[in-house]
C-alpha positions as CSV (number, residue, x, y, z in Angstrom):
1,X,-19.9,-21.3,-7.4
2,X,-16.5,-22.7,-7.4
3,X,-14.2,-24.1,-4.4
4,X,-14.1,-22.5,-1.8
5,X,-11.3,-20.5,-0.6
6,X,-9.4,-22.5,2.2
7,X,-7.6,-20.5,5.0
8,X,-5.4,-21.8,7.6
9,X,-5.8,-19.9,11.3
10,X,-2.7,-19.3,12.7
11,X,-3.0,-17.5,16.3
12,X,-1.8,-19.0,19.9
13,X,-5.7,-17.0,21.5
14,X,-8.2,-20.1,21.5
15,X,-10.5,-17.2,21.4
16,X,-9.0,-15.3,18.5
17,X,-9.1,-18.6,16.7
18,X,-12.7,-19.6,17.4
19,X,-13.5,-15.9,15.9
20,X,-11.9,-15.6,13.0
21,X,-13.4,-18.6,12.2
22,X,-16.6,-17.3,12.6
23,X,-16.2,-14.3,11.0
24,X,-14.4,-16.7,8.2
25,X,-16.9,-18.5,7.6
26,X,-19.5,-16.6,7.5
27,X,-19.4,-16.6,3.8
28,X,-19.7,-19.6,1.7
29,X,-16.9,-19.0,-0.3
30,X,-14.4,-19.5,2.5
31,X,-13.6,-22.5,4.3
32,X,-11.4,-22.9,7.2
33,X,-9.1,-26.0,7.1
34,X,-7.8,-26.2,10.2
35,X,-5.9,-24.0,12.9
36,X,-2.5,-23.7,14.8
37,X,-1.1,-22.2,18.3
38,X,2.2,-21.3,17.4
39,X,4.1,-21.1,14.6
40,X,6.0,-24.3,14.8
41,X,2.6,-26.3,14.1
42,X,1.2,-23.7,11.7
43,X,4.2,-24.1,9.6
44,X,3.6,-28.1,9.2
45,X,0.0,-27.5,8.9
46,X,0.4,-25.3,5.7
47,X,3.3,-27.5,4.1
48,X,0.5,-30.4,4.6
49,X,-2.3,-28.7,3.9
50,X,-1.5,-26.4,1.3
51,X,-4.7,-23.3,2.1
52,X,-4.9,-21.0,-0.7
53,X,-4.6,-18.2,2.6
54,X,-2.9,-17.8,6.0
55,X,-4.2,-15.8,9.1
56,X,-1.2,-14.5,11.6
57,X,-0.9,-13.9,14.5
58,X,2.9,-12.6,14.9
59,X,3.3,-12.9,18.5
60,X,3.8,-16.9,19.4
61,X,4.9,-19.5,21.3
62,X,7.8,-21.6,19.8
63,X,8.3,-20.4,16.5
64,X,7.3,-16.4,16.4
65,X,5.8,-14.6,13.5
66,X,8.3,-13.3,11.4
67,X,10.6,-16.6,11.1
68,X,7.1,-18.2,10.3
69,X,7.4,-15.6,7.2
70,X,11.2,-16.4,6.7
71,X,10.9,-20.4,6.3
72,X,7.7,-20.0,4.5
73,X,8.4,-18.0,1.8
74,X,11.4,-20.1,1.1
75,X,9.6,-23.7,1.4
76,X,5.9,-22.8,-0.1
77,X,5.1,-19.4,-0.8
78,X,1.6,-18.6,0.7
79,X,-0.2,-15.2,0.5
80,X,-0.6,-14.6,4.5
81,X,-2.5,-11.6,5.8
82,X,-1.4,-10.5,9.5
83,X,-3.5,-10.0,12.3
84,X,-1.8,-7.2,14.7
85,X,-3.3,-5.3,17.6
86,X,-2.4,-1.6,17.1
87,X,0.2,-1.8,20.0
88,X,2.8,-3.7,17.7
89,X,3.2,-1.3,14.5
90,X,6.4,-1.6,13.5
91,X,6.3,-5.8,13.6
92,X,3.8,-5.4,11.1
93,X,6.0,-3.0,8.6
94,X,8.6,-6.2,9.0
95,X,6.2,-8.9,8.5
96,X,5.0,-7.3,5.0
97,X,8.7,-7.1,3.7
98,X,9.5,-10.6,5.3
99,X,6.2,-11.7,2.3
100,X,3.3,-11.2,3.9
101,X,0.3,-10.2,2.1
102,X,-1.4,-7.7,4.2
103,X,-2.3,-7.1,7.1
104,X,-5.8,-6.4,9.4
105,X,-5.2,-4.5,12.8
106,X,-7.6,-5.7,15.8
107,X,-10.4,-4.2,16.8
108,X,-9.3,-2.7,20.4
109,X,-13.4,-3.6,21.5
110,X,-14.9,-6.9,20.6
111,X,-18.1,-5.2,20.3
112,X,-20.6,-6.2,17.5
113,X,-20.1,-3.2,15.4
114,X,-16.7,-3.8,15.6
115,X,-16.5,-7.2,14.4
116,X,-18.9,-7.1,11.5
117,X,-16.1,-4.0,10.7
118,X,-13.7,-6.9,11.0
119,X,-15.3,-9.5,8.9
120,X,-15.8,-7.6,5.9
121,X,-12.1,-6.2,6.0
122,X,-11.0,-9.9,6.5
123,X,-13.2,-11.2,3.5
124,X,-12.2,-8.6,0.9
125,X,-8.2,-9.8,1.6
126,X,-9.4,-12.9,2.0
127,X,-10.7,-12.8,-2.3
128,X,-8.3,-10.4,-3.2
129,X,-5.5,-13.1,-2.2
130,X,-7.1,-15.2,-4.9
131,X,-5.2,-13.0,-7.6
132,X,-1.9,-13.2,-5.7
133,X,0.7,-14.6,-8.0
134,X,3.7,-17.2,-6.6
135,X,7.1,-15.0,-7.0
136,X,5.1,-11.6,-6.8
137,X,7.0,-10.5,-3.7
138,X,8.5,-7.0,-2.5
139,X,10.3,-7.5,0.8
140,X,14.0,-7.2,1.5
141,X,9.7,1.0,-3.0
142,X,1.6,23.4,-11.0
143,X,1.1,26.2,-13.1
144,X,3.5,28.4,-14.5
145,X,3.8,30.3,-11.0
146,X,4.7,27.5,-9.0
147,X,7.2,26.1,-11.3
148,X,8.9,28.6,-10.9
149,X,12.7,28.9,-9.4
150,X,13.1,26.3,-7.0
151,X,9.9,24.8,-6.8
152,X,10.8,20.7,-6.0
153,X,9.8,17.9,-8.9
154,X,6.5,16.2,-7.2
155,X,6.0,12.5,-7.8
156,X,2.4,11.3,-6.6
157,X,1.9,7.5,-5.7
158,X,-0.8,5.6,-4.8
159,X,-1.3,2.2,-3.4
160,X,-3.4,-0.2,-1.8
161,X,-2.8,-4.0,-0.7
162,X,1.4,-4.9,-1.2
163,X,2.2,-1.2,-1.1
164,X,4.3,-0.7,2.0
165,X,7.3,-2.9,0.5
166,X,6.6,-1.4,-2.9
167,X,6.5,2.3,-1.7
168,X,9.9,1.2,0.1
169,X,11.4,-0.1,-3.0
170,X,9.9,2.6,-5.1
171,X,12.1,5.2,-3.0
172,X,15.0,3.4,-3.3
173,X,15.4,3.4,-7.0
174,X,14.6,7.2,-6.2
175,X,17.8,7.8,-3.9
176,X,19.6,9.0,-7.2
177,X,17.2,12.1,-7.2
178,X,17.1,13.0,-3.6
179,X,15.5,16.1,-5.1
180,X,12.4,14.7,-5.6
181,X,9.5,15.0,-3.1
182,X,6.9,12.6,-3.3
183,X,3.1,12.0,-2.0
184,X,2.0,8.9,-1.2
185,X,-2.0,7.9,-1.0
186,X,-1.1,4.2,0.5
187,X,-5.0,2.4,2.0
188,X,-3.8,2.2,5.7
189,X,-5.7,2.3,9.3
190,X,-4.8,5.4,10.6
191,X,-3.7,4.3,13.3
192,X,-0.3,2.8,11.1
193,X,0.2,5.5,9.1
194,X,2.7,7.9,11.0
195,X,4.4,4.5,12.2
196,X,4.9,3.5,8.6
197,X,6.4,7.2,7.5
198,X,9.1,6.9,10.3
199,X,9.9,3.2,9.3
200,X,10.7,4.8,5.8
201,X,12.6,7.7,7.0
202,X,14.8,5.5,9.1
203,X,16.0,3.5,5.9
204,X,16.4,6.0,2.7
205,X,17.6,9.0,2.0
206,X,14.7,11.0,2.2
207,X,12.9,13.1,4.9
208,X,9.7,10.8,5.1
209,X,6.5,12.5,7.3
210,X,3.2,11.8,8.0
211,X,1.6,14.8,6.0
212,X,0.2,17.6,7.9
213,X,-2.8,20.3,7.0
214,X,-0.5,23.1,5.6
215,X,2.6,21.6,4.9
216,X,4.7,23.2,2.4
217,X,6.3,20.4,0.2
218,X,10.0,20.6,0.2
219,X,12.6,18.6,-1.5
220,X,13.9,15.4,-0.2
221,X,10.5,14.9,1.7
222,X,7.8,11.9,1.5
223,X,4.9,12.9,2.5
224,X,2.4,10.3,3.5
225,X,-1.5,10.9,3.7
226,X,-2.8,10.2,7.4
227,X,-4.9,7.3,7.6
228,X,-8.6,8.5,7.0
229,X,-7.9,11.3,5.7
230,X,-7.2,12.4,2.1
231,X,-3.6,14.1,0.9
232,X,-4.8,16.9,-1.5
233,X,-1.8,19.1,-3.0
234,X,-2.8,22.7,-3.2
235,X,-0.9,26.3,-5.0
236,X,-1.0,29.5,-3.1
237,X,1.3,32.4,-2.9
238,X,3.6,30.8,-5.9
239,X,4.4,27.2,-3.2
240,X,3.2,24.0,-3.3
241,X,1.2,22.8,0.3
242,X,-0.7,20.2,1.6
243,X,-4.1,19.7,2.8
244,X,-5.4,16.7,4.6
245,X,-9.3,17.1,4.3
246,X,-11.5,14.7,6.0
247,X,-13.8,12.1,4.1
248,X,-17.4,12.6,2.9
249,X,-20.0,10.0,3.0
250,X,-19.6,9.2,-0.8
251,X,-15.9,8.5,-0.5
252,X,-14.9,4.9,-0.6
253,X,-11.1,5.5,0.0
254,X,-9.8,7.3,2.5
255,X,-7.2,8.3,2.0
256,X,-8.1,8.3,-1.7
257,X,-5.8,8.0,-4.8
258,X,-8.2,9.5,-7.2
259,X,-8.3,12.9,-4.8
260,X,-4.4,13.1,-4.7
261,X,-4.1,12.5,-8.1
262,X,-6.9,15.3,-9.4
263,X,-5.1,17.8,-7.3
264,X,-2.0,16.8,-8.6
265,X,-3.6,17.8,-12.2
266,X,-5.0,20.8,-11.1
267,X,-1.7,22.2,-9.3
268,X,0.7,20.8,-11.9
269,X,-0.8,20.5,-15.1
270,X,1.3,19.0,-18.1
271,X,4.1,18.4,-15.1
272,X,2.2,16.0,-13.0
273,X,3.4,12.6,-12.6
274,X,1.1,10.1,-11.1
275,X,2.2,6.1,-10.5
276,X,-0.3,4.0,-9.3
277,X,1.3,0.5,-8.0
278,X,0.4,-2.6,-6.4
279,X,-3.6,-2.6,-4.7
280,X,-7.3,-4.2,-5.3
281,X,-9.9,-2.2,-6.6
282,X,-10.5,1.0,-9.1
283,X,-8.8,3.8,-6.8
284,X,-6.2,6.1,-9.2
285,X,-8.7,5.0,-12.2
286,X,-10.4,8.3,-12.4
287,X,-7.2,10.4,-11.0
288,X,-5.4,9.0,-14.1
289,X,-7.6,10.2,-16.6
290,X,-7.4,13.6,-15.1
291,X,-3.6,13.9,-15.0
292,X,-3.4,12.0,-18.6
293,X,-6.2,14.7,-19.6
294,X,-3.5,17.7,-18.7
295,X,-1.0,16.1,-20.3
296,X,1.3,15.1,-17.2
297,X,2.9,11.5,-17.2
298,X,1.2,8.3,-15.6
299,X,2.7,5.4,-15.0
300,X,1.8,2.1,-13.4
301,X,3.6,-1.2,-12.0
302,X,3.0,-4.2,-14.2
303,X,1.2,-7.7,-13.6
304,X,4.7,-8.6,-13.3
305,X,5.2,-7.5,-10.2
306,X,2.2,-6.4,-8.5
307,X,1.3,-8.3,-5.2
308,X,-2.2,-7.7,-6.6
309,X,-2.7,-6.0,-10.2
310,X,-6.6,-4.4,-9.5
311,X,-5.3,-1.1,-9.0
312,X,-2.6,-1.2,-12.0
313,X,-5.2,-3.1,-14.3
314,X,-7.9,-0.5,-13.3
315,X,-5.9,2.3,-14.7
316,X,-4.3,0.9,-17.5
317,X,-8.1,0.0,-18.6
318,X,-9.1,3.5,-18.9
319,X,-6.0,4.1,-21.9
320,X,-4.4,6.6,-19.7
321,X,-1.5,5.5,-18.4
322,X,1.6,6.7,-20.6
323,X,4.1,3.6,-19.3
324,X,4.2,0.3,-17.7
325,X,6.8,-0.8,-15.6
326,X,8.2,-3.6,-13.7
327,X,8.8,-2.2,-9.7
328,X,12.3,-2.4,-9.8
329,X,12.2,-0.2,-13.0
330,X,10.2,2.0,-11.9
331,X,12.5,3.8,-9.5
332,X,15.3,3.8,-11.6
333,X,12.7,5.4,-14.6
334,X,11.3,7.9,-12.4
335,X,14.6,9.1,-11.3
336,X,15.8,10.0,-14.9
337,X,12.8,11.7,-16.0
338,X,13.5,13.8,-12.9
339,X,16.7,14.4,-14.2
340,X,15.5,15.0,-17.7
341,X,13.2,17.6,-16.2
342,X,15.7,19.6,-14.1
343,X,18.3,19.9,-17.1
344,X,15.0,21.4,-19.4
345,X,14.3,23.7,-16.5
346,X,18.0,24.5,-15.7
347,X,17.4,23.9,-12.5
């Protein structure tokens, strides 16, 4: 085994502190350096100590969360991952395009179950920060029937860890093709997931939703899949509609990339477009294959540019992704294929 991972605690709870610790250390891989109360000390503390990861608490004495993330990211980029009660949604949405990593929401109950839930989430964000690379920042993203007249251009995304700020900047090299609708498998507590669709629709042109069982995809909308649930695109009477089916024991994901992307394939065929961006793990490996396999377009964000490139890398493994791309091409890409598409179509 090598090093161990060092973390930095940054939360103004003694109790919060003493946990995460625990929870932290658990595994032998991680080691806890040392702690702050506010952001003021946390700040010296990580220019001194230098922890490969930072735990934050966003609401503190002194020197609050997000100018933490401000003077940070300018002096010594760090990967930090926030830790937010449920209460504060949108500070979290902030905090991940100010350059935080990700983010963990807090148990509401301290109860064992709870925090073993805890500990394992921690822990995985914990490793995956290892592959987080300086500068790699996002802040401040159908059969014949259904094609048919004015049946909108569907672009399915998936994501996982860095994929609020790239889903953000993803639709805004879209705004030139306000056309377009869009489905978006992004790994979120479900609790964050409606807050995170109206944070998008208040800042781009589109019509941005939490997706609903039965919704009938229209242009100009974002549809995001509700935490826990998967976002499953489905034909009947000649339109394009949603389903949001519930997970099954063998799921991992939920929602899961692979299911949006399979359904995509089976409603859309050689016309499918499937982009799978910044996220740790394999999710969008297998839905790849399956758009690839009907001939539709898939695309993924490049090491470049991903916060972490496990999703991306995953995909481009299996030899079915058609193009890489940087995330600031990737809008401006996707936009002119739509275009391409519409003048074949006449539409």
């Amino acid at each position: 085994m090598g090093r161990p991972l060092t973390v930095l605690v940054i939360d103004d709870s003694a109790t919060n502190r003493r946990t995460l610790t625990t929870l932290l250390e658990s595994s032998d891989e991680v080691m806890v350096l040392d702690w702050a109360g506010d952001g003021e000390e946390g700040l010296r503390k990580v220019l001194d100590l230098k922890p490969d990861v930072v735990t934050l608490d966003l609401e503190m004495p002194r020197l609050g969360g997000h100018t933490f993330l401000r003077l940070l990211m300018r002096a010594s980029p760090t990967p930090v991952i926030v830790i937010s009660s449920y209460a504060h949604k949108s500070d979290v949405f902030k905090a991940l395009e100010l350059g935080a990593f990700d983010f963990i929401a807090k148990p509401p109950r301290s109860t064992p179950e709870a925090l073993e839930i805890l500990r394992r989430e921690l822990l995985d964000k914990v490793f995956a920060a290892r592959h987080v690379k300086s500068g790699a920042r996002h802040g401040a993203a159908l059969r014949s029937s259904v094609l048919s007249g004015d049946a909108p251009q569907v672009i399915a995304v998936g994501a996982s860890t860095g994929g609020p700020p790239a889903v953000q900047r993803l639709l805004e090299g879209l705004a030139s093709e306000p056309s377009v609708s869009v489905l978006v498998s992004q790994h979120m507590p479900s609790q964050f997931t409606r807050a995170f669709a109206e944070r998008l629709d208040r800042i781009g042109p589109f019509t941005v939703t939490e997706a609903c069982e039965g919704d009938v995809v229209a242009p100009g909308h974002v549809y995001i899949a509700p935490g826990g649930r998967h976002l499953v695109l489905t034909e009947r009477a000649g339109r394009m509609e949603l389903r949001t089916p519930g997970p099954v024991p063998a799921d991992k994901y939920a929602p899961s990339v692979d299911r949006l992307f399979e359904s995509t394939a089976e409603v859309l065929g050689s016309r499918a477009v499937a982009v799978v961006l910044t996220g740790m793990g394999a999710d969008g490996a297998l839905g790849v294959r399956c758009v690839r396999r009907e001939g539709g377009e898939t695309w993924a964000e490049s090491e470049d540019t991903a916060v972490v490139f496990g999703m991306p890398k995953e995909a481009i493994a299996t030899g079915a992704v058609t193009r890489v791309l940087t995330l600031d091409a990737m809008g401006t890409e996707l936009a002119a294929l739509v275009r391409r598409r519409r003048q074949s179509t006449g539409q």
